[in-house]
N, CA and C atoms as an extended XYZ file, in Angstrom:
264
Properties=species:S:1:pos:R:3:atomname:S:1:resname:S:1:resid:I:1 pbc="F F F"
N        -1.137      -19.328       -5.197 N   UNK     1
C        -0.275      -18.283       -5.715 CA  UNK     1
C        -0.947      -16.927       -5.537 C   UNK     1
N        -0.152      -16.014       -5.293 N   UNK     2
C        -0.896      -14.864       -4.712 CA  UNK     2
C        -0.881      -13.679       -6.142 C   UNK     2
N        -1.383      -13.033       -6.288 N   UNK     3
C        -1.828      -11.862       -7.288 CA  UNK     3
C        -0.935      -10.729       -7.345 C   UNK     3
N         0.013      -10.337       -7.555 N   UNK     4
C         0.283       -9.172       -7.505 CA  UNK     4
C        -0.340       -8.013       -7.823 C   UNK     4
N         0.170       -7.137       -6.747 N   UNK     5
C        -0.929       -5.654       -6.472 CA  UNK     5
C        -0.386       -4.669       -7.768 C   UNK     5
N        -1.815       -4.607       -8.356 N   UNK     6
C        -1.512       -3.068       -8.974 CA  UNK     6
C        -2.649       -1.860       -8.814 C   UNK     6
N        -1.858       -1.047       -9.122 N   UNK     7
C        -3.094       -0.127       -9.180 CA  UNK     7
C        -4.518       -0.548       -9.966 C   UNK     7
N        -4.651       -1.340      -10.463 N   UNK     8
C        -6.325       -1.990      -11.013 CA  UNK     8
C        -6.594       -2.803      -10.048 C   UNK     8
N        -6.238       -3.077       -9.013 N   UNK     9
C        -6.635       -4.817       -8.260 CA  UNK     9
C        -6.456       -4.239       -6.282 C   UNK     9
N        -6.275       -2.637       -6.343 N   UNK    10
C        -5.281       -2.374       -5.213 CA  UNK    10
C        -6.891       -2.322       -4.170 C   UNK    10
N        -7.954       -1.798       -4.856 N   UNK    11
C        -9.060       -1.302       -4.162 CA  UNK    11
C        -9.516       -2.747       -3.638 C   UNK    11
N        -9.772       -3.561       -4.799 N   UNK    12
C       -10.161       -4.755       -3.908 CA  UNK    12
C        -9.652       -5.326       -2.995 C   UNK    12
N        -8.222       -5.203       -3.027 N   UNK    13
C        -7.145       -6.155       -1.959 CA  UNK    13
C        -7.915       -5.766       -0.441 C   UNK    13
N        -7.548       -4.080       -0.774 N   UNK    14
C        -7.892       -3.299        0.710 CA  UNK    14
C        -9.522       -4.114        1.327 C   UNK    14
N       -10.207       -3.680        0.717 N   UNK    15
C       -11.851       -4.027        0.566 CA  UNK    15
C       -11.565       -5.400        1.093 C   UNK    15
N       -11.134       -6.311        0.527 N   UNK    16
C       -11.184       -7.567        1.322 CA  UNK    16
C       -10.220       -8.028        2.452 C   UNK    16
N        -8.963       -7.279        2.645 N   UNK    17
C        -8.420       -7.502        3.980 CA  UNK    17
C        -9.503       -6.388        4.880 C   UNK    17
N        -9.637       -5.170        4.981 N   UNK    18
C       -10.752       -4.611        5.646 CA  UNK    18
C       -11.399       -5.722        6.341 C   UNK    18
N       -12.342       -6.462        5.487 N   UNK    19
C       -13.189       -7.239        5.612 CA  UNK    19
C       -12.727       -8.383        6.749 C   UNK    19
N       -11.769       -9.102        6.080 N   UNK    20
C       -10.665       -9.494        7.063 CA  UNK    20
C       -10.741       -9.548        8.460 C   UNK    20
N       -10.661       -8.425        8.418 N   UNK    21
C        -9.999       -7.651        9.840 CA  UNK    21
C       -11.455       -8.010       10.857 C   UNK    21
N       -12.719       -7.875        9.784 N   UNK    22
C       -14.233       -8.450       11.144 CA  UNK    22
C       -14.249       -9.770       10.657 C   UNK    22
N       -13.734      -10.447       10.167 N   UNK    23
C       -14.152      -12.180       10.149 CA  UNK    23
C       -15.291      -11.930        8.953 C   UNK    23
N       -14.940      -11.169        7.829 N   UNK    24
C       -16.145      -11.481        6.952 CA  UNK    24
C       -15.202      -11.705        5.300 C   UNK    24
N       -16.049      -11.746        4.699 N   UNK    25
C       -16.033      -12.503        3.001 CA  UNK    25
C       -16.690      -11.242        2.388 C   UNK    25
N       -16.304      -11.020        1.062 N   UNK    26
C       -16.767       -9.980        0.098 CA  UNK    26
C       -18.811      -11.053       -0.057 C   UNK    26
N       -18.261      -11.906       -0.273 N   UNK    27
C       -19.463      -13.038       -0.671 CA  UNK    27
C       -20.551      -13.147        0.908 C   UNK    27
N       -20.194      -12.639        2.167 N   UNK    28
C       -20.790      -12.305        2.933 CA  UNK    28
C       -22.142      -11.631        3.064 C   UNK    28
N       -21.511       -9.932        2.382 N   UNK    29
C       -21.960       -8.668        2.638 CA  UNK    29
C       -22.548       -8.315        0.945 C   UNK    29
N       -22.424       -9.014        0.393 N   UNK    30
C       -22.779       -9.135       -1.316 CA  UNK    30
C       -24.205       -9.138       -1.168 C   UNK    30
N       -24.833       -9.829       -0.990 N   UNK    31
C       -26.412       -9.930       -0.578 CA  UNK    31
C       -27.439       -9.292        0.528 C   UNK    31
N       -26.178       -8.743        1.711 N   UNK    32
C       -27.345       -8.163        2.404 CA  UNK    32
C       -26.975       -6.121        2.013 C   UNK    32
N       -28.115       -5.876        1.613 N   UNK    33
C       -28.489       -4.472        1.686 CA  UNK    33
C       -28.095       -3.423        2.633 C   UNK    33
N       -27.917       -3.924        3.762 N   UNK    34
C       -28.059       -3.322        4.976 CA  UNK    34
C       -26.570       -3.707        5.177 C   UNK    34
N       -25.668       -3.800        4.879 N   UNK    35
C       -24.255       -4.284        4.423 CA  UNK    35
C       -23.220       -3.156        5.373 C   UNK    35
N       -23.757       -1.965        5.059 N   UNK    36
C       -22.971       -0.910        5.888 CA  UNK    36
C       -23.558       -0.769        7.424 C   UNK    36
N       -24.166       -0.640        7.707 N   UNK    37
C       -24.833       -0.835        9.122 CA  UNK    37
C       -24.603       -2.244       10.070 C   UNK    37
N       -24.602       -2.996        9.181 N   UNK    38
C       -24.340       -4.535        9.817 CA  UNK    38
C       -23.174       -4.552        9.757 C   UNK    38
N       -22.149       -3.944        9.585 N   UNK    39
C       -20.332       -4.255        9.481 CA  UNK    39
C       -19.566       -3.199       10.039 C   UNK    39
N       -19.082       -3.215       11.053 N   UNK    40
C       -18.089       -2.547       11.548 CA  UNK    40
C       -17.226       -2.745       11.837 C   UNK    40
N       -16.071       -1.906       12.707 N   UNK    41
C       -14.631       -2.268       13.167 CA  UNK    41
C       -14.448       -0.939       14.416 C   UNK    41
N       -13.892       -1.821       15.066 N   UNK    42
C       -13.383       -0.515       16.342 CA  UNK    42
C       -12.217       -0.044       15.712 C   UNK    42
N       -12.012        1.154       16.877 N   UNK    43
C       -11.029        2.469       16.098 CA  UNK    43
C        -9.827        1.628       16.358 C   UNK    43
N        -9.682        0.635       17.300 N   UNK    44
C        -8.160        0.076       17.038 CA  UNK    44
C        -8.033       -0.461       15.403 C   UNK    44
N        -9.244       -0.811       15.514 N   UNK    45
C        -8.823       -1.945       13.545 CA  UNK    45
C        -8.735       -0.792       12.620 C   UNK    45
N        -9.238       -0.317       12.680 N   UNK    46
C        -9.611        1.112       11.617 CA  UNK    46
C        -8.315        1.622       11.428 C   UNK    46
N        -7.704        1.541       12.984 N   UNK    47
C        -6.009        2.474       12.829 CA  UNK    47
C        -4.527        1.502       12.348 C   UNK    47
N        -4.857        0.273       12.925 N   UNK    48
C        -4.254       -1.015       12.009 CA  UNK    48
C        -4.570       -1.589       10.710 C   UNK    48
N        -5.656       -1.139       10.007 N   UNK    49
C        -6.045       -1.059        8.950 CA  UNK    49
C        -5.368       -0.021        8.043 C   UNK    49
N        -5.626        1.631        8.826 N   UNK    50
C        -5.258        2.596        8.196 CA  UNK    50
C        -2.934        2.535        8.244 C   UNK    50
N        -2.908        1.806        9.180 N   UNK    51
C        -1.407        1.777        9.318 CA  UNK    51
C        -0.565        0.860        8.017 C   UNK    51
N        -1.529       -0.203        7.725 N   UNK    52
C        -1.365       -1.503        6.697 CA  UNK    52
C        -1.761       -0.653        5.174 C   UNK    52
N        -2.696       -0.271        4.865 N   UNK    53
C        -2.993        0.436        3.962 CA  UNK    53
C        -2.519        1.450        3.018 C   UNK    53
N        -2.126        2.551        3.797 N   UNK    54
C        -1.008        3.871        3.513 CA  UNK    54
C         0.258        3.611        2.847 C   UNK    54
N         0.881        2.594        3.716 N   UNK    55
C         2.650        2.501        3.396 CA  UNK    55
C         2.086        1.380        1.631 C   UNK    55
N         1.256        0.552        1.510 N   UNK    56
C         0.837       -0.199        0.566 CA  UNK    56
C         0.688        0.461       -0.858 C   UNK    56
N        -0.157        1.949       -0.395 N   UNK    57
C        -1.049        2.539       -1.426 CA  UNK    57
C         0.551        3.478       -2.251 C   UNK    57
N         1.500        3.348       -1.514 N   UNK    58
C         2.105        4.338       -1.440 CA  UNK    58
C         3.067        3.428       -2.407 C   UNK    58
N         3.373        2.756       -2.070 N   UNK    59
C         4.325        1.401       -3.095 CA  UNK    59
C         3.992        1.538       -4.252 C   UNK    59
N         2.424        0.779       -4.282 N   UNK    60
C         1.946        0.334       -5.106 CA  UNK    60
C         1.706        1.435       -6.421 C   UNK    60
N         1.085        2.797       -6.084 N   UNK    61
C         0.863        3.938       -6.646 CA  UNK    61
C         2.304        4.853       -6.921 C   UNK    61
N         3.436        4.464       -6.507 N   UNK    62
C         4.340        5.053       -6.084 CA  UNK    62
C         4.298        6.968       -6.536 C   UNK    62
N         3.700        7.004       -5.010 N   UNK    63
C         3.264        8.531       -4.366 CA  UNK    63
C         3.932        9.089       -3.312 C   UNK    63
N         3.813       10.118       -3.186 N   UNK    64
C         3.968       10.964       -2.134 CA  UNK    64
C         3.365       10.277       -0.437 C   UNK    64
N         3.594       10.183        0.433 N   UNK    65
C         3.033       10.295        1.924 CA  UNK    65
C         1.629       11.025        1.802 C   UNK    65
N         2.033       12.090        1.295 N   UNK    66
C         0.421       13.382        1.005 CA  UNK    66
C        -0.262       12.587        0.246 C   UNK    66
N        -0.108       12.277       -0.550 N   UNK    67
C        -1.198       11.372       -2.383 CA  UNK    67
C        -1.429       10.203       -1.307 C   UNK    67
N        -0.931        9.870       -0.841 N   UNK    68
C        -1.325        8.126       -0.475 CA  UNK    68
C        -2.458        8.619        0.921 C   UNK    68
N        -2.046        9.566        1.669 N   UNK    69
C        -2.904        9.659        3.098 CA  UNK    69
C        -4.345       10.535        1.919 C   UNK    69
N        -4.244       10.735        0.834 N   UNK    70
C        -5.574       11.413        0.087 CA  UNK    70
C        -6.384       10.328       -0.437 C   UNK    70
N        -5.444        9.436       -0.720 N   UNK    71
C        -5.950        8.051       -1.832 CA  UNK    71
C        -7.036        7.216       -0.590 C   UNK    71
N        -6.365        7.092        0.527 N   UNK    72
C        -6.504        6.535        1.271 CA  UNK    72
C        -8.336        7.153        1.962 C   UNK    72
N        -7.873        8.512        1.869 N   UNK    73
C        -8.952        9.067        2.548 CA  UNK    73
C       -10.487        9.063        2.043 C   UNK    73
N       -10.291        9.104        0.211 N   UNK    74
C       -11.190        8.631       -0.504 CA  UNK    74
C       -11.645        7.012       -0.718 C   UNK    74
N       -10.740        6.247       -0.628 N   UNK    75
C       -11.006        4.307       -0.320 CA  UNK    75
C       -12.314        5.026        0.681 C   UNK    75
N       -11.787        5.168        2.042 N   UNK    76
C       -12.205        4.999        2.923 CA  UNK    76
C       -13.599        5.652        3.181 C   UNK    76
N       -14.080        6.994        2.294 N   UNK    77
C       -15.292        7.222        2.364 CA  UNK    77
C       -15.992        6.338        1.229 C   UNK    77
N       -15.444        5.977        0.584 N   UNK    78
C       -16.416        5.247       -0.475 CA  UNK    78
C       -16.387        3.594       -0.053 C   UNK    78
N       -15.554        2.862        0.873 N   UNK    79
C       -16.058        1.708        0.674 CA  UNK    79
C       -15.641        1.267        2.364 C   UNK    79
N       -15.114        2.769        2.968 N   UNK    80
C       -14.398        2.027        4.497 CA  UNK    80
C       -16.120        1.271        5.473 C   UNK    80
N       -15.570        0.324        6.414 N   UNK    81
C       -16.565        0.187        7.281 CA  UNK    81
C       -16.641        1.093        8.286 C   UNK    81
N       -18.209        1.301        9.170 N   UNK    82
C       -18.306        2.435       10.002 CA  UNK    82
C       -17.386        2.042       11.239 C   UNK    82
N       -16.424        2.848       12.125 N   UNK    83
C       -16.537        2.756       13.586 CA  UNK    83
C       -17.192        2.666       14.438 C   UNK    83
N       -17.077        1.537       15.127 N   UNK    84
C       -17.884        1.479       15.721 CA  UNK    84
C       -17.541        0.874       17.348 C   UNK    84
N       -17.515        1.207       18.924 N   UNK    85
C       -18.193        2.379       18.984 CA  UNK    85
C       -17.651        3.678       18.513 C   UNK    85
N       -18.440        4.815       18.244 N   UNK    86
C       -17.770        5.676       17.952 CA  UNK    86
C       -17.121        6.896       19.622 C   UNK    86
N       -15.983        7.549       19.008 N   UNK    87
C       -15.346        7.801       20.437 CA  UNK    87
C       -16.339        8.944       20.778 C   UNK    87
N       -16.254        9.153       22.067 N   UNK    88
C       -16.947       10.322       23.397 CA  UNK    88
C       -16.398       11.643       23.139 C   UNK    88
């Protein structure tokens, strides 16, 4: 049975489909330190991530397009994975 999303449960959802998206587990990256350096995603996932994410945050929070691409922008410095490679 699946959980319904609220705004208390919305950060983790993201955080673990993210995760998802490289073949990893929250229970993965829990133990190693080096957690951000060892985990990435190319800019395609990052933008199928960021495409899945937005219209979600936006439901769920029921916001503005503007509030949700802000909500979004803060997830993403505080818990997004790096790009990687990064573009030329």
């Amino acid at each position: 049975m699946e959980t319904k999303l609220t705004k208390q449960n919305l950060g983790d959802h993201l955080i673990e489909y993210q995760l998802a998206m490289v073949d990893k587990e929250l229970s993965d990256i829990l133990d190693d330190p080096e957690w951000y350096r060892n985990n990435t995603m190319t800019q395609e996932q990052f933008e199928e991530f960021k495409a899945y994410a937005i219209p979600l945050i936006k439901k769920v929070h029921r916001c503005s397009q503007t509030r949700a691409v802000g909500y979004f922008a803060w997830f993403n410095l505080s818990y997004g994975l790096r790009i990687f490679p990064l573009e030329k």
